[in-house]
N, C-alpha and C positions, 0 to 999 in steps of 0.2 A: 611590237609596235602597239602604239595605245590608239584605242577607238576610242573618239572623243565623238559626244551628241553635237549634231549641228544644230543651230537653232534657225529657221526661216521669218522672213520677214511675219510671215503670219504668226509663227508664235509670241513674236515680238511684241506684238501690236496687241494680240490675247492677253499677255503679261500686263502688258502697260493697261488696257483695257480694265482687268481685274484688278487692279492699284488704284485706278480712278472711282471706279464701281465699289471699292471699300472705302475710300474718303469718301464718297458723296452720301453712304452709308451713317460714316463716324458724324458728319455733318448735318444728316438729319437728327440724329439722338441728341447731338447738343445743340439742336435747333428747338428740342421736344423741350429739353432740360431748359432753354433759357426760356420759352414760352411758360413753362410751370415755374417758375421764382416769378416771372412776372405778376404770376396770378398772386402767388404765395404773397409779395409782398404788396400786391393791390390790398388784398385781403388785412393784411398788420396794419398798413395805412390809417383802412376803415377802424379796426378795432382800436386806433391809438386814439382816433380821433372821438369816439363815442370816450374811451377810459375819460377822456380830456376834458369832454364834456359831461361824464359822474363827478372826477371829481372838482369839475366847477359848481356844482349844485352840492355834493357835499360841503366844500369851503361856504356856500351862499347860506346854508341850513346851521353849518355849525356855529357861524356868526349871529346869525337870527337866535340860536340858542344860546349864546355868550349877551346878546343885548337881553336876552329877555330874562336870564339868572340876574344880572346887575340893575335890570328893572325891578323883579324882586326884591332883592336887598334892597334896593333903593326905597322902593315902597313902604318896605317892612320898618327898615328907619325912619320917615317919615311917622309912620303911624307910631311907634316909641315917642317919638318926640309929641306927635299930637298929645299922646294919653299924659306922658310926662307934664307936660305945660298946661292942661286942663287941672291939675291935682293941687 
């Protein structure tokens, strides 16, 4: 004849008890985990938005630099012409 464990309502209840007690467990650490991507991605936010604004002022400066090479030239040709047409 086989002995088989019984199991009582108290165990029952221990079991189940320790099943919940390990979800509520599993559920804190991906509560931890979604709390830090929050952060993580507050943080890339900020940084996108600063990149965003370098390279609006690089674009603002490189332009400033492109009118003021063709102000150059420009100048430079004028004065040709000046010295040319005095001669």
């Amino acid at each position: 004849m086989e002995h088989k464990d019984t199991i009582t309502i108290d165990d029952l209840a221990r079991i189940v008890q320790n099943g919940f007690l390990k979800i509520d467990e599993q559920f804190n650490v991906l509560g931890a985990d979604v709390a830090e991507l929050k952060t993580d991605v507050s943080e890339l936010k900020t940084d996108v938005a600063e990149l965003k604004r370098t390279v609006d002022t690089i674009e603002a400066n490189l332009n400033k630099k492109v009118d003021k090479i063709e102000y150059n030239t420009l100048e430079y040709r004028v004065e040709r012409l000046e010295k040319a047409s005095a001669v």
